[in-house]
C-alpha positions in Angstrom: 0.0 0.0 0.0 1.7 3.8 -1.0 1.8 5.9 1.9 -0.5 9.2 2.2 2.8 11.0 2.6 4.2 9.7 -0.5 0.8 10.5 -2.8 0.8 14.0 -0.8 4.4 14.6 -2.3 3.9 13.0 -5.7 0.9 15.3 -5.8 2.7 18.5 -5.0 5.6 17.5 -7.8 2.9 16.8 -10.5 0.6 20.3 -10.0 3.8 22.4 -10.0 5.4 20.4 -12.4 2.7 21.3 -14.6 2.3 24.6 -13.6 6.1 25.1 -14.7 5.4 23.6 -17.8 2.6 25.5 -18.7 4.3 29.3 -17.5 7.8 27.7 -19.6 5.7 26.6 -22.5 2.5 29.4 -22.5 3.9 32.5 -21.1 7.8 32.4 -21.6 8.5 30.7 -25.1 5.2 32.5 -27.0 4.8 36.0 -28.0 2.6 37.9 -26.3 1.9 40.6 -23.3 4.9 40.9 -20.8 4.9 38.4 -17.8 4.2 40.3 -15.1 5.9 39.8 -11.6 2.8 38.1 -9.9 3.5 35.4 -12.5 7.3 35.3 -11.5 6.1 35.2 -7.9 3.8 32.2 -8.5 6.4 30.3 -10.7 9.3 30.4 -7.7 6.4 29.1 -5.6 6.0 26.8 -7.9 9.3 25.8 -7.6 9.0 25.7 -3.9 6.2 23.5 -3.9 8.1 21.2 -6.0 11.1 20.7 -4.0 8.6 19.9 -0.6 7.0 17.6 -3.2 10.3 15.6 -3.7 11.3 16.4 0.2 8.2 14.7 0.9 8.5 11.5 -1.5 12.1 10.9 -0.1 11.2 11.1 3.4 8.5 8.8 2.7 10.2 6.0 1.3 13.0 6.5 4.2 10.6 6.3 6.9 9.2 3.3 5.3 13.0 1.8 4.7 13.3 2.3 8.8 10.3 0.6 8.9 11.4 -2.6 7.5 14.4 -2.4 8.7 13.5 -2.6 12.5 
């Protein structure tokens, strides 16, 4: 059975994941209106929530590795 703290994290990596993707893809790499610095804000959250994502998928499967190990 996957933990609830591994789908947590592997739920935070794939929204910001595809928030990144859509601001790289939509907002950066197209012409159109400047990206203002609200967007820039939300994209280094994005990137925040991603790295607590991963943080939370490795501490997961380390728990349960000291879990079987006892």
């Amino acid at each position: 059975m996957i933990s609830r703290q591994k789908v947590v994290g592997w739920s935070l990596i794939l929204v910001s994941a595809g928030y990144i993707g859509y601001f790289l893809r939509v907002r950066l790499f197209e012409p159109g209106p400047t990206v203002a610095s609200k967007e820039w804000v939300q994209l280094i959250g994005s990137l925040v929530v991603l790295m607590l994502g991963t943080i939370n998928v490795r501490l997961a499967a380390q728990r349960e590795r000291r879990r079987h190990g006892e």
